[in-house]
DRENDO-1510 file (C-alpha; in Angstrom, 1 decimal, always signed):
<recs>
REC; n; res; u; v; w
REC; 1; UNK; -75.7; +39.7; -10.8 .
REC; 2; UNK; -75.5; +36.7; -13.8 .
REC; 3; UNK; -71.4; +38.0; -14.3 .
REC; 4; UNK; -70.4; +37.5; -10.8 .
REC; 5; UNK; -72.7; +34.2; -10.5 .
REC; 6; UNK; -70.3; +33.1; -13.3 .
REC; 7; UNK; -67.1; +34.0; -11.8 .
REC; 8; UNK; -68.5; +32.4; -8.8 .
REC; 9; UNK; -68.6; +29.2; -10.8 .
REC; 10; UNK; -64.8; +29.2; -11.5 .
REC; 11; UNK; -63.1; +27.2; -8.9 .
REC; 12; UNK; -59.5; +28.8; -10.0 .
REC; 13; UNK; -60.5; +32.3; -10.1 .
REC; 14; UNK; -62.3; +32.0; -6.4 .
REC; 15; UNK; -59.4; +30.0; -5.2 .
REC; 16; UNK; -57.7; +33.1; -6.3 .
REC; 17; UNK; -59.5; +35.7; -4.5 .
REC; 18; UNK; -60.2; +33.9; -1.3 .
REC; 19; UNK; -56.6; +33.8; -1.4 .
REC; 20; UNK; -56.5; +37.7; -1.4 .
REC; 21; UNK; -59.3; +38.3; +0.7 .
REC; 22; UNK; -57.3; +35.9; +3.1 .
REC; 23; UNK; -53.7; +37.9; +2.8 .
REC; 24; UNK; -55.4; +41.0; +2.9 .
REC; 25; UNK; -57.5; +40.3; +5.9 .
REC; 26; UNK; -54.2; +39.1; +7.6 .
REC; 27; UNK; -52.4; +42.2; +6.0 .
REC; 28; UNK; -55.3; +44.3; +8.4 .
REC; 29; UNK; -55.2; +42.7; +11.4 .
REC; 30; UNK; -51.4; +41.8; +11.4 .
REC; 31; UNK; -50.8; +44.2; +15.1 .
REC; 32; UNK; -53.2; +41.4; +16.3 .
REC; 33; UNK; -52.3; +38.0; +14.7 .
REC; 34; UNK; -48.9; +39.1; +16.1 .
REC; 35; UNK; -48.1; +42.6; +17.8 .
REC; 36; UNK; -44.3; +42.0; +17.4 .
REC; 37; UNK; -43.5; +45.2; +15.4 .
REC; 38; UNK; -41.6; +44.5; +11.9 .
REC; 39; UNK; -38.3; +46.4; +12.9 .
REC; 40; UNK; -37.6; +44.9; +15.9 .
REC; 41; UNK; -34.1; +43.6; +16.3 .
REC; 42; UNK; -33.3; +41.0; +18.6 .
REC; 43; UNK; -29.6; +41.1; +19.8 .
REC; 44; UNK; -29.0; +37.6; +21.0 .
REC; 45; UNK; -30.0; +36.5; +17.6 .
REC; 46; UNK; -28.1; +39.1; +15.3 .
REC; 47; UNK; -26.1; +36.8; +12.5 .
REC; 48; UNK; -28.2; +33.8; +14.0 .
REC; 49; UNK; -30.9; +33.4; +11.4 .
REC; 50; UNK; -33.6; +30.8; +13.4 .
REC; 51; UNK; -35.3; +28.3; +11.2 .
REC; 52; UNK; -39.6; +28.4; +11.7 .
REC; 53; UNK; -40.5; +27.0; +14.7 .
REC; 54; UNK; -43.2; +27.9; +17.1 .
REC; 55; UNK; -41.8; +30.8; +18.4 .
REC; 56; UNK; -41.2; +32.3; +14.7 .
REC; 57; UNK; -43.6; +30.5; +12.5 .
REC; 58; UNK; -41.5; +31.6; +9.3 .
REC; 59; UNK; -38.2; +32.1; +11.3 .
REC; 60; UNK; -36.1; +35.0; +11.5 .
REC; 61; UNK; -33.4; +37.1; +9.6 .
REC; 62; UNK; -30.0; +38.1; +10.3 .
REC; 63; UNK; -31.0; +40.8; +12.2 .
REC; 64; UNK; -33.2; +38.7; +14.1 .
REC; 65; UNK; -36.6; +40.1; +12.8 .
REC; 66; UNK; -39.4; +37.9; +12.8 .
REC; 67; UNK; -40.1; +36.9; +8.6 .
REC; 68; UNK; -43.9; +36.4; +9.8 .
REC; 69; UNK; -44.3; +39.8; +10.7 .
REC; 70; UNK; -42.5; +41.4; +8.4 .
REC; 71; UNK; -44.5; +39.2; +5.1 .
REC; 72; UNK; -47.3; +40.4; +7.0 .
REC; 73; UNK; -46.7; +44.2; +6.9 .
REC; 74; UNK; -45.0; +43.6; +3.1 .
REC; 75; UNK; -48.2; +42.8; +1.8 .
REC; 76; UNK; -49.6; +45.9; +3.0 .
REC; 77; UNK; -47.0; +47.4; +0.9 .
REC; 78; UNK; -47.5; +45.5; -2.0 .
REC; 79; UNK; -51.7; +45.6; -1.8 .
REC; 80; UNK; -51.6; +48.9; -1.6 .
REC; 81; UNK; -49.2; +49.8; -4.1 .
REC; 82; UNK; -50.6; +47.7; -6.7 .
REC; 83; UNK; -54.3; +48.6; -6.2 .
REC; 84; UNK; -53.6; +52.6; -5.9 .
REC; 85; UNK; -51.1; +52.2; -9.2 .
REC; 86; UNK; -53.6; +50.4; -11.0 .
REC; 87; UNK; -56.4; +53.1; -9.6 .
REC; 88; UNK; -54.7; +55.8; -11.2 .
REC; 89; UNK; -53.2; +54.1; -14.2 .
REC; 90; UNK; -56.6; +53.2; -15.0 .
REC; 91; UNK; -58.0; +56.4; -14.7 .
REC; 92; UNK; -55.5; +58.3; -16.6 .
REC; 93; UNK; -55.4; +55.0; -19.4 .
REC; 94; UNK; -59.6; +55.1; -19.8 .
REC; 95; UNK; -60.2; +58.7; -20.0 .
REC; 96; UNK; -56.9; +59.7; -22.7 .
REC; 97; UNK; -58.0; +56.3; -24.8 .
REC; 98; UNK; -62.1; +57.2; -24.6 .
REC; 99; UNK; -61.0; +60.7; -25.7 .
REC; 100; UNK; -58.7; +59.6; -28.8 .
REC; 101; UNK; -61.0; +57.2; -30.2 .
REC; 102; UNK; -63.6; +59.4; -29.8 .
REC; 103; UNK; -62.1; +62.2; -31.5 .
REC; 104; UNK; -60.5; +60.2; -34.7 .
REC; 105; UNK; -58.7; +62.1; -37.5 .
REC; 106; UNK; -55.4; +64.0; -36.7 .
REC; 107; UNK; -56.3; +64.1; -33.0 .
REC; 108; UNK; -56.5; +60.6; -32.6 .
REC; 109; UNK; -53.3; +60.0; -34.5 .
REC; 110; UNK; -51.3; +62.2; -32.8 .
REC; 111; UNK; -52.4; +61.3; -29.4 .
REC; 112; UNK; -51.5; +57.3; -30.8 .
REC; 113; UNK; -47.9; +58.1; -31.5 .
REC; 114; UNK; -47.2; +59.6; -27.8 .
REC; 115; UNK; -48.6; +56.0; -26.1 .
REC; 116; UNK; -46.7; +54.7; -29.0 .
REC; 117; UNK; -43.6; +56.5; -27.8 .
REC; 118; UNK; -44.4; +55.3; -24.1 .
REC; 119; UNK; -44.7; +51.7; -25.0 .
REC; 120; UNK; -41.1; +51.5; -27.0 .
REC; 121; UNK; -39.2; +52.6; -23.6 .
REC; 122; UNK; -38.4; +49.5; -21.4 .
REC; 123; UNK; -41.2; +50.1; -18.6 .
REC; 124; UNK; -38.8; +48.8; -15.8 .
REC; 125; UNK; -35.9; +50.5; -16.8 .
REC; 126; UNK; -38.0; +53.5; -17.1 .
REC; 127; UNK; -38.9; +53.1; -13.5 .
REC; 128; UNK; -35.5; +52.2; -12.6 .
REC; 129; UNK; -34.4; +56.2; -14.1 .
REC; 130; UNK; -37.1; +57.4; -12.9 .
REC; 131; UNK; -36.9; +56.1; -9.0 .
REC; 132; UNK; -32.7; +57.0; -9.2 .
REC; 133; UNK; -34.0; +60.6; -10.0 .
REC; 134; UNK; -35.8; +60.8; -7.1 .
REC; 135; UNK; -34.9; +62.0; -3.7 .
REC; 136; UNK; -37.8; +60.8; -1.3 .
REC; 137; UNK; -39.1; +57.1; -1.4 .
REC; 138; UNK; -42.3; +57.5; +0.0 .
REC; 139; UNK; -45.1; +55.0; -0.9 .
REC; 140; UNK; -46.9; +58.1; -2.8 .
REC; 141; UNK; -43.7; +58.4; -5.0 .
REC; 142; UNK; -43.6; +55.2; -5.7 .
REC; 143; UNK; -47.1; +54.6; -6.7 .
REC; 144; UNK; -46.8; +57.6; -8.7 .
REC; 145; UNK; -44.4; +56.8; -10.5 .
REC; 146; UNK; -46.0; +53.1; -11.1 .
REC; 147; UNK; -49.7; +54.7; -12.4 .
REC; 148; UNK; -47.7; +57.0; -15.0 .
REC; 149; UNK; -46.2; +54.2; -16.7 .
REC; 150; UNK; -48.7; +51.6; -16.4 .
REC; 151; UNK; -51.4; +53.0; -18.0 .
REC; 152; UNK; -50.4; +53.3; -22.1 .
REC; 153; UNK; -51.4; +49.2; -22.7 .
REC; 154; UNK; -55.1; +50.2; -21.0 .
REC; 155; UNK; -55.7; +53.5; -23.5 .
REC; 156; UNK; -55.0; +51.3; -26.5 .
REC; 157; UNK; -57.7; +49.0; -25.2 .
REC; 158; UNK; -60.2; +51.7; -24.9 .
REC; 159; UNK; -59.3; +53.4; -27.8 .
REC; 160; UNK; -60.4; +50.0; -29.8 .
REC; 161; UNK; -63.4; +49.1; -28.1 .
REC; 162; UNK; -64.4; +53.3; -28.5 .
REC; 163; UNK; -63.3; +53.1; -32.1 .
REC; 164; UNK; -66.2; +50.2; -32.8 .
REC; 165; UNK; -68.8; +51.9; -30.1 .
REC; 166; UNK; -68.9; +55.7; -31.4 .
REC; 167; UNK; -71.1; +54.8; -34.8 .
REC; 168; UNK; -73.4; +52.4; -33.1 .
REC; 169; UNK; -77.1; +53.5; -33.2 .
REC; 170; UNK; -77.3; +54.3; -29.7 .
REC; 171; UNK; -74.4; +56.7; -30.0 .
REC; 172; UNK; -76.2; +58.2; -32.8 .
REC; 173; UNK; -79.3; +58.4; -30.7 .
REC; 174; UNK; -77.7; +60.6; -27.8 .
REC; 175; UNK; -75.7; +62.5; -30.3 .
REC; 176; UNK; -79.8; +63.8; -32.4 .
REC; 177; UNK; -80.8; +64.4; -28.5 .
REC; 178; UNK; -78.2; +67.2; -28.2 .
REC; 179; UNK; -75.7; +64.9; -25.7 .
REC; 180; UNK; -72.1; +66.5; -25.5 .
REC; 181; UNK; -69.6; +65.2; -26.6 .
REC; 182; UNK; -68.2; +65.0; -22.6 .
REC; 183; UNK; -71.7; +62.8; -21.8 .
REC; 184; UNK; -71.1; +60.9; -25.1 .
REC; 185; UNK; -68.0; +59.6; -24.0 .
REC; 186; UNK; -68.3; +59.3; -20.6 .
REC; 187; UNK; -72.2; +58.2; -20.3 .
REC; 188; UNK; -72.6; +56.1; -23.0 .
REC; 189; UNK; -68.8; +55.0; -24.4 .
REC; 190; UNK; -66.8; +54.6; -21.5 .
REC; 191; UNK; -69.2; +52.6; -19.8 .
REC; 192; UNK; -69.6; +50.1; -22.7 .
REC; 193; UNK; -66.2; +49.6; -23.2 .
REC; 194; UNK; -65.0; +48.6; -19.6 .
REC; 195; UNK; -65.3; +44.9; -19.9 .
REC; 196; UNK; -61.8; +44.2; -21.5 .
REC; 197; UNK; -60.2; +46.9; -19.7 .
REC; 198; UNK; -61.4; +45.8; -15.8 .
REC; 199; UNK; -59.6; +42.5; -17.1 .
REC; 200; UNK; -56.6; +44.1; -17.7 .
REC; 201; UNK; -56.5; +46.0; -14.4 .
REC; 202; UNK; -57.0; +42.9; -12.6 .
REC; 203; UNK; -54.0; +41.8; -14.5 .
REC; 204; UNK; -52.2; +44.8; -14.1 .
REC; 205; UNK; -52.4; +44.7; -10.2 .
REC; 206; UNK; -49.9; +41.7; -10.0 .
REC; 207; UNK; -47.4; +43.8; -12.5 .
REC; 208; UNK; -47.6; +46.7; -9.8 .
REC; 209; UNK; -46.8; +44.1; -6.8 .
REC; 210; UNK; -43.6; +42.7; -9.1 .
REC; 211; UNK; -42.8; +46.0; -10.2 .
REC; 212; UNK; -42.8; +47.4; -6.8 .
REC; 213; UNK; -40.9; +44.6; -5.7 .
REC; 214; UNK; -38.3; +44.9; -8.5 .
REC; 215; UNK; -37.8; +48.4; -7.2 .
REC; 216; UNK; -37.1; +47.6; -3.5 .
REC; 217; UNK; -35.0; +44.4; -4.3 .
REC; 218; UNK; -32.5; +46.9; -6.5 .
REC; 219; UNK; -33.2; +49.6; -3.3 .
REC; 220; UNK; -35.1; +51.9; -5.4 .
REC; 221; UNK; -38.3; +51.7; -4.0 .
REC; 222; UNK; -39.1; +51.0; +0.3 .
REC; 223; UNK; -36.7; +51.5; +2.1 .
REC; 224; UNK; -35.4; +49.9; +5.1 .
REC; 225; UNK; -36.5; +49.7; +7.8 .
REC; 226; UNK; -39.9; +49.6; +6.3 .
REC; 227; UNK; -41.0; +45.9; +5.4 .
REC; 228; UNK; -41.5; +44.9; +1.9 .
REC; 229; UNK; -41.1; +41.7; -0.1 .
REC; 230; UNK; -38.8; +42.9; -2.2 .
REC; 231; UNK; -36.0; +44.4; +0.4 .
REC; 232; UNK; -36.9; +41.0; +2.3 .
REC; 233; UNK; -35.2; +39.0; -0.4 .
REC; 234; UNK; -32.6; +41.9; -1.0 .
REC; 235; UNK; -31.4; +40.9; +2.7 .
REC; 236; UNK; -31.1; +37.8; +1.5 .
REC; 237; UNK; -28.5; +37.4; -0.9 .
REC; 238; UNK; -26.0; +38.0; +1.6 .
REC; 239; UNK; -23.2; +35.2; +2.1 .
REC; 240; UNK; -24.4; +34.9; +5.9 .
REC; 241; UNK; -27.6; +34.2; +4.5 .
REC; 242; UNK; -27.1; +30.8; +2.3 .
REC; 243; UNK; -27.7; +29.0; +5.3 .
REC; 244; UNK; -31.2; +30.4; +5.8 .
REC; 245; UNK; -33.3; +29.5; +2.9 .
REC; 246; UNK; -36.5; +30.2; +4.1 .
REC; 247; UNK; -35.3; +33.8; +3.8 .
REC; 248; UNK; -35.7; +33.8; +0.2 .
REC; 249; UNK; -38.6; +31.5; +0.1 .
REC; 250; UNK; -40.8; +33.3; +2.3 .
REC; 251; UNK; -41.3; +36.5; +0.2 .
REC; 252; UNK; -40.2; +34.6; -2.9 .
REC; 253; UNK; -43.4; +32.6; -2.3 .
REC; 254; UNK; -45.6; +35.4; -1.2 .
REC; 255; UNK; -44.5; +37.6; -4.5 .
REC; 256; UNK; -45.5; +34.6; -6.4 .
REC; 257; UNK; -48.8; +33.8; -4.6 .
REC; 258; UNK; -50.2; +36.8; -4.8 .
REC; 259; UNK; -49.3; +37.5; -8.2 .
REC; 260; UNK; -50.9; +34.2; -9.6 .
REC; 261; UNK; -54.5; +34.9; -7.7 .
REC; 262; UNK; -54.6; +38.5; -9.3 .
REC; 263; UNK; -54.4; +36.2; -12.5 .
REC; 264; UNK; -56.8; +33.8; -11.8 .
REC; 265; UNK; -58.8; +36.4; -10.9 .
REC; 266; UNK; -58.5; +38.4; -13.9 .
REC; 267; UNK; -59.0; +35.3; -16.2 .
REC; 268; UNK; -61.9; +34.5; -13.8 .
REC; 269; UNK; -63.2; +38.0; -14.6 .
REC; 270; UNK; -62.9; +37.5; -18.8 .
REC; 271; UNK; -64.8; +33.7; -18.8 .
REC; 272; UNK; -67.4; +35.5; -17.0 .
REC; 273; UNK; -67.7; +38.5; -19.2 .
REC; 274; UNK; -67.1; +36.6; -22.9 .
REC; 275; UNK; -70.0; +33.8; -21.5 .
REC; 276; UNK; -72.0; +36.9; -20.7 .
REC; 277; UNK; -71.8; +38.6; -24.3 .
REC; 278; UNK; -71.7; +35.4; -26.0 .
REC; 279; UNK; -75.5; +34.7; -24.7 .
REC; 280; UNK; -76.4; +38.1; -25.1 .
REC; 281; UNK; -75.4; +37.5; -29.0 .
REC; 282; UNK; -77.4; +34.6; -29.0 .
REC; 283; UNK; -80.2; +36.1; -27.3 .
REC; 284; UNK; -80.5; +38.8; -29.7 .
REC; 285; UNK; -80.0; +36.0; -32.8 .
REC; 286; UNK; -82.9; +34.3; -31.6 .
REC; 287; UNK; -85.4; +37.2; -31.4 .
REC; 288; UNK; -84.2; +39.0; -34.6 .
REC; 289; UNK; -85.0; +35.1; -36.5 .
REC; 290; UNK; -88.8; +34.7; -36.9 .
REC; 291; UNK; -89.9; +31.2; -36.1 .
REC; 292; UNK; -90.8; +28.9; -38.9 .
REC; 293; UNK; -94.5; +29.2; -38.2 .
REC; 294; UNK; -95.0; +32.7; -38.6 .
REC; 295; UNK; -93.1; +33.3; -41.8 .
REC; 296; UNK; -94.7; +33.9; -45.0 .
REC; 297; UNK; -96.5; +30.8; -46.7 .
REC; 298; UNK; -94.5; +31.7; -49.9 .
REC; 299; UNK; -90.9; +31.3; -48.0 .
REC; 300; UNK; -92.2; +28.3; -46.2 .
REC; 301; UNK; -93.3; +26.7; -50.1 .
REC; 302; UNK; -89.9; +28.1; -51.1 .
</recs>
């Protein structure tokens, strides 16, 4: 495929996802890298935090827990969390934007003002309400609760690219062969107006893993003693725990890792797409100009 030859060709955005394909591959195969299970407490070293070494390649907490293992079954957490929120966020965010911009007028006004009134609450705090209101924090929960607020930003990107697709000529085509409006918009506009929004979700995976994150550092999201990055740094900011630094930097760096490739990736993603439609414009400028020796003898003396 010419898109995916072109995000092949930048180095940051395949840095990027050979970085994920490397975490997640770990993430996978984590029982075999290291079958030391993440909850394990070692007694001789409880309120003995043991710098890396061999035996603990990223050392260990206060509880004696090997940080290795536990990153490793944290980014299981975060993975999944932010590709399932994005998933479902991007489902809800395509089809309610596709059907306001397709429907214009009062429909398409009202239907405005409600991701309007979405986008004016705080999105963390929101989450922070709406975790505190909730009794069981299971991963479903969580991701839940992720996907319903995530997805406002992506309807106001399909809405505009559905807004300049639904009077195009090929529209108008399906419409005189007695298409539905429900294969309009999901055949022919939904499809075409994908390329700005599969940006966006790329994007909006690494604001699911810091979201998540955010939620389980204030103890509102996994909870212990279920490994996540973000309840890994919560056990750091203890005063036993200034001596330990790596017990910060480990998920610190892992949080921010990840987060950058999802971005390169995503930018990776747009380069590829705008070079695509920029020489599909071209393309289509060069056939729709005649060249100089067919035109008319009159324009050429002209």
């Amino acid at each position: 495929m010419r898109q995916f030859r072109r995000f092949l060709r930048e180095r940051s955005a395949l840095a990027g996802g050979l970085f994920i394909a490397l975490i997640l591959l770990a993430a996978l195969l984590g029982p075999l890298i290291d079958p030391t299970q993440p909850d394990v407490i070692s007694h001789p070293l409880l309120g003995l935090p043991q710098p890396p070494s061999f035996a603990h390649w990223f050392g260990t907490d206060l509880l004696g827990r090997d940080e290795f293992v536990r990153t490793l079954y944290g980014a299981r957490v975060s993975l999944l969390v932010g590709a399932a929120a994005m998933a479902l966020s991007f489902t809800i965010g395509v089809l309610y934007g596709a059907i306001a911009g397709f429907a214009g007028g009062f429909v398409d006004s009202l239907m405005m003002r409600f991701v309007d009134a979405m986008l004016s609450f705080p999105t963390f705090f929101l989450l922070l309400i709406i975790s505190a209101l909730t009794n069981h924090f299971s991963l479903s929960i969580i991701i839940v609760i992720i996907g319903l607020t995530a997805w406002p930003g992506l309807a106001r990107l399909v809405r505009a690219e559905v807004l300049s697709l639904r009077d195009r000529d090929f529209v108008e085509a399906a419409r005189a062969l007695g298409a539905s409006p429900a294969r309009l918009v999901t055949r022919h506009l939904i499809p075409n107006a994908l390329a700005p929004v599969v940006v966006a979700a790329a994007f909006a995976i690494g604001d699911n893993i810091l979201a998540e994150s955010s939620l389980s550092f204030f103890g509102l999201g996994v909870q212990p003693p279920q490994a996540s990055w973000g309840n890994m740094l919560q056990d750091a900011l203890t005063p036993q725990a200034e001596a330990a630094p790596w017990m910060v930097l480990v998920p610190g760096l892992a949080i921010v890792a990840t987060v950058l490739a999802f971005s390169l990736i995503a930018d990776g993603i747009r380069v590829a797409l705008d070079t695509s439609i920029g020489q599909q414009g071209a393309a289509e400028t060069l056939e729709v100009e005649p060249p100089p020796s067919v035109m008319p003898s009159a324009a050429r003396s002209a």
